[in-house]
Legacy VTK file of the C-alpha trace (Angstrom):
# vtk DataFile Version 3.0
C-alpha trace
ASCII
DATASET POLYDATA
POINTS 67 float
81.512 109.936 103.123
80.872 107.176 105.685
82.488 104.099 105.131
84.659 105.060 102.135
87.475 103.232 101.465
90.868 103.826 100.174
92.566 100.732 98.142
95.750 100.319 98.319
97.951 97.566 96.374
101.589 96.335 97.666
103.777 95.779 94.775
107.489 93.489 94.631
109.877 95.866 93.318
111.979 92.996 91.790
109.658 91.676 89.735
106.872 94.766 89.040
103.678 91.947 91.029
100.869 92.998 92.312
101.201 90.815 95.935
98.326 91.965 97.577
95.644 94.410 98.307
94.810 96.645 101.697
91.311 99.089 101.637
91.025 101.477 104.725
88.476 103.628 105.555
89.064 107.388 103.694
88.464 109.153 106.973
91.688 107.289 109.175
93.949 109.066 110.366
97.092 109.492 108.034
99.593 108.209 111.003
97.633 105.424 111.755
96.883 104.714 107.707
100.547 104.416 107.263
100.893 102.341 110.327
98.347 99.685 109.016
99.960 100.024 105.168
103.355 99.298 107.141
102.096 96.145 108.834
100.684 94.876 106.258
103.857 95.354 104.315
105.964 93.708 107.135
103.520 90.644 107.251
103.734 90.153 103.693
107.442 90.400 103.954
107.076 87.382 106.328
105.050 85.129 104.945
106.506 85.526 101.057
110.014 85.659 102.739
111.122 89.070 100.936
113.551 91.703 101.937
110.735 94.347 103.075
112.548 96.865 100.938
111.436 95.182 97.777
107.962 95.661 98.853
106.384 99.263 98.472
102.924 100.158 98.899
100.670 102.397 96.744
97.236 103.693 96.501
95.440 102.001 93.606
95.439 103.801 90.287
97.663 105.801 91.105
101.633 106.284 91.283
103.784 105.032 93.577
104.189 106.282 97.378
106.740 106.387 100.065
106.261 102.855 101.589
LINES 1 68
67 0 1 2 3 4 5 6 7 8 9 10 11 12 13 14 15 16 17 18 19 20 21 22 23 24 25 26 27 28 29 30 31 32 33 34 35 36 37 38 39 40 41 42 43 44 45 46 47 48 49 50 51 52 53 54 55 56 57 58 59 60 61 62 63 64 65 66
């Protein structure tokens, strides 16, 4: 499918929040998919000022992935 999108939503451990959102195309390739889900993770980190292990990553609707 061209254009497809996968949505992803990056979650604060500490206090179950949705933080933000992330959509990448369904045909990326899965190292550089992780690499973009770990930026944005990292820049969220930043800007909210939160240890990056309290944020985790997951694909929307679904349960929660390594992140």
């Amino acid at each position: 499918m061209k254009n497809a999108l996968k949505h992803y939503e990056f979650i604060n451990s500490q206090t179950g929040n949705i933080i933000a959102y992330l959509s990448l195309l369904v045909d990326m390739d899965e190292k550089k998919r992780t690499e973009q889900l770990e930026k944005k993770k990292a820049e969220l980190a930043t800007f909210d000022k939160l240890f990056i292990g309290l944020i985790y990553w997951q694909e929307k609707g679904h349960g929660i992935l390594p992140g």
